[in-house]
Backbone bond lengths (Angstrom), bond angles and torsions (degrees), N, CA, C in turn:
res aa  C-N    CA-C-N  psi(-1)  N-CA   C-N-CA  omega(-1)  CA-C   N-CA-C  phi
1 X - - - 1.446 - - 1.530 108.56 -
2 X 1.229 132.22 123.74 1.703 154.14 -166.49 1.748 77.81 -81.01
3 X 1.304 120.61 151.14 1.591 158.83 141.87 1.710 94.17 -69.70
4 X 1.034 124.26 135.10 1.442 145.44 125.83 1.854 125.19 -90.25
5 X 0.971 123.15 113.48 1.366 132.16 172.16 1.607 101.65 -98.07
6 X 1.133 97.65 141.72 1.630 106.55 179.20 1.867 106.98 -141.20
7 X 1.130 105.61 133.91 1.482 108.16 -171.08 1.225 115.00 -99.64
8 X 1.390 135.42 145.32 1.841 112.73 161.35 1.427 94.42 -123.48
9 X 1.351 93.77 168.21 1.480 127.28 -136.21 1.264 92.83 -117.56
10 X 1.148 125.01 125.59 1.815 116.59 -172.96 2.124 94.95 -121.29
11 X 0.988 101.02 122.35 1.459 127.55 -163.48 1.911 90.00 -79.40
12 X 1.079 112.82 139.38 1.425 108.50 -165.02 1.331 80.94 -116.96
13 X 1.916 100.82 157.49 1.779 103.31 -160.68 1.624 95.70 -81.02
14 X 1.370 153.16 -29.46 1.444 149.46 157.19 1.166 108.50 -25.65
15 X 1.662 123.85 -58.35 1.568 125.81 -145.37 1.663 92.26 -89.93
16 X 1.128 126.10 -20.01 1.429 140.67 175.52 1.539 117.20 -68.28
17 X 1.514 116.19 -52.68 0.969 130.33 171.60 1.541 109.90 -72.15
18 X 0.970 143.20 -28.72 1.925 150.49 -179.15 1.108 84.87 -58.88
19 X 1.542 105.21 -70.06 2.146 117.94 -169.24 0.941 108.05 -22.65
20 X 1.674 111.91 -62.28 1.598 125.12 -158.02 1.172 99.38 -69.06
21 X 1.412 140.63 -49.19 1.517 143.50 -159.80 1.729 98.84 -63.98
22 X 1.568 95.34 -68.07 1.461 93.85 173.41 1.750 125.25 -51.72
23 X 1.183 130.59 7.51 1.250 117.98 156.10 1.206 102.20 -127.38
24 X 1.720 136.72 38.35 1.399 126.03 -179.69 1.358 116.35 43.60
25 X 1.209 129.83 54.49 1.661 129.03 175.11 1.875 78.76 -131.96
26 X 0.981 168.91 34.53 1.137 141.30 134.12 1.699 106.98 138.86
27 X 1.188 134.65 -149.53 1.433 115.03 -168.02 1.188 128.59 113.06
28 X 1.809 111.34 -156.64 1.301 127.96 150.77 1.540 99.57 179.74
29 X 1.257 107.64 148.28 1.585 130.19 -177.09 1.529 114.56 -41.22
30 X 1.261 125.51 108.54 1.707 123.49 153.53 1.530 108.64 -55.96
31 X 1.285 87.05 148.72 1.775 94.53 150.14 1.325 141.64 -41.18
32 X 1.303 129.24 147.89 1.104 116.83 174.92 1.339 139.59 -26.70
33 X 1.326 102.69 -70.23 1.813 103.54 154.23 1.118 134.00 -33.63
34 X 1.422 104.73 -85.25 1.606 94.20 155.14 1.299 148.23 -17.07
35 X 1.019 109.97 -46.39 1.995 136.53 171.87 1.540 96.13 -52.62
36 X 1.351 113.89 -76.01 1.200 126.31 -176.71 1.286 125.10 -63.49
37 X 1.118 123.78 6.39 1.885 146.44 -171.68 1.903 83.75 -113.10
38 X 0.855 119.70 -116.48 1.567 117.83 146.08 1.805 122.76 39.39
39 X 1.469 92.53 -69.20 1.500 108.13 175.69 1.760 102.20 -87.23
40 X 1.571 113.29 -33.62 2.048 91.60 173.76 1.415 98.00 -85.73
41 X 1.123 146.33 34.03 1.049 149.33 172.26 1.635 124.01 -82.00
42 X 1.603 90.90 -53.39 2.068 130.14 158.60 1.853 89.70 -44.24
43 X 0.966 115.03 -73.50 1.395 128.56 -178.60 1.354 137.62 -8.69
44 X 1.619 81.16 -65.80 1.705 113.59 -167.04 1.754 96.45 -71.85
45 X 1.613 89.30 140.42 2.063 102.09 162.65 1.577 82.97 -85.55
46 X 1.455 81.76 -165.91 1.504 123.21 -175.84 1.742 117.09 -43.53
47 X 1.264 103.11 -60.07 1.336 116.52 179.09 1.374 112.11 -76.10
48 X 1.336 147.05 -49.35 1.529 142.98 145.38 1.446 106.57 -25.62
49 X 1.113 114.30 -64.58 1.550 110.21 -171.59 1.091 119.94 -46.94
50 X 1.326 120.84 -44.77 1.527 142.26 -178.14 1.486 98.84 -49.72
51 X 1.291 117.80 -78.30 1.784 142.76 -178.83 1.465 93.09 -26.01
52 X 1.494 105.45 -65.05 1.844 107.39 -171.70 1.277 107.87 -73.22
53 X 1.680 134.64 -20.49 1.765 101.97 169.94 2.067 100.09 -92.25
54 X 1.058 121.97 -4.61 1.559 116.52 141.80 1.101 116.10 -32.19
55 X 1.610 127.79 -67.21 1.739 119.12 -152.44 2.003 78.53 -101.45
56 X 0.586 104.10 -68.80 2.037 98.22 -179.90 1.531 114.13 -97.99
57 X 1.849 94.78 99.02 1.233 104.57 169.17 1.482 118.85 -76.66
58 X 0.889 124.98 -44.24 1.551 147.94 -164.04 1.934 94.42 -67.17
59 X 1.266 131.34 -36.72 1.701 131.96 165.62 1.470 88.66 -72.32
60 X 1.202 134.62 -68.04 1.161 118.45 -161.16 1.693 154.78 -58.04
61 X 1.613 92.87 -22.37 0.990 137.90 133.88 1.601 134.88 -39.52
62 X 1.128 107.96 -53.06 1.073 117.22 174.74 1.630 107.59 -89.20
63 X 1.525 115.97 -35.90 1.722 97.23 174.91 1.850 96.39 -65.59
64 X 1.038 122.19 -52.08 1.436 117.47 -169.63 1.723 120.77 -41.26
65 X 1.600 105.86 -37.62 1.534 109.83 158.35 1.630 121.60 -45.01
66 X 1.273 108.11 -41.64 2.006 134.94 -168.51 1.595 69.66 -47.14
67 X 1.157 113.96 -78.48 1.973 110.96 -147.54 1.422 101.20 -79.49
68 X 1.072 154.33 24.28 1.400 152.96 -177.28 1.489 92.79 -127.59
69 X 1.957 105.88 125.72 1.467 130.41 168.43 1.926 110.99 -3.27
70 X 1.035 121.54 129.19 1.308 89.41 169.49 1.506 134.29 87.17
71 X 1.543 105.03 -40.18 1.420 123.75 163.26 1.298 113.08 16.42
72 X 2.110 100.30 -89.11 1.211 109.53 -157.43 1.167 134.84 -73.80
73 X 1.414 109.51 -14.60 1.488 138.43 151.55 1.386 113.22 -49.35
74 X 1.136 119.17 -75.42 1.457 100.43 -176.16 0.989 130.47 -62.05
75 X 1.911 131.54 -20.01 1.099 140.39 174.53 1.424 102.79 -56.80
76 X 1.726 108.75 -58.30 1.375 108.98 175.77 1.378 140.08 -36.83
77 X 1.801 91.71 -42.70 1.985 116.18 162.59 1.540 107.51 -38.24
78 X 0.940 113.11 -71.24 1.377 150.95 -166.84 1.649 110.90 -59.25
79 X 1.103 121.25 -29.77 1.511 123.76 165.22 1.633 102.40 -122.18
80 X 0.785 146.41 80.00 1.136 165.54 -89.77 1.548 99.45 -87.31
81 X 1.174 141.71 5.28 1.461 140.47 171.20 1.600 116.20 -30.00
C-alpha cells in the first residue's frame, strides 16, 4: 500500500487581499507585477492557469477559492476585510 501525503496551502492575508482587489470584492492593490500577473491570470485557459498556480501557489489558491461556495467570504476572512 503507497502513503499519500497531502499538503495545505495556507493563503497569506496580502495574496488574499490582491485576489480580492483584483476582482473588486474588497482588498487593496498589489504591485505592479503582481497586478499584471493577476490580470494574465483572467487570460489564461486551463493549461496556463495550471503553469501559473505552479510558480504561485498561494495566488492560485486563492483565485480557486473566488469560484468555490463561499469563496469571497473567506478570502475576505482571511485578509482581514
Amino acid at each position: 500500500m503507497s502513503e499519500r501525503t497531502t499538503t495545505t496551502l495556507v493563503i497569506p492575508r496580502e495574496v488574499a487581499a490582491h485576489v480580492l482587489w483584483s476582482e473588486r470584492q474588497g482588498g487593496y492593490p498589489a504591485g505592479s507585477f503582481t497586478t499584471k500577473l493577476l490580470e494574465l491570470w483572467r487570460y489564461a485557459d486551463f493549461v496556463n492557469a495550471a503553469r501559473l498556480e505552479a510558480a504561485w501557489p498561494e495566488y492560485g489558491a486563492a483565485i480557486r477559492m473566488l469560484g468555490e461556495p463561499g469563496g469571497v467570504e473567506k478570502l475576505r476572512a482571511v485578509a482581514g476585510d
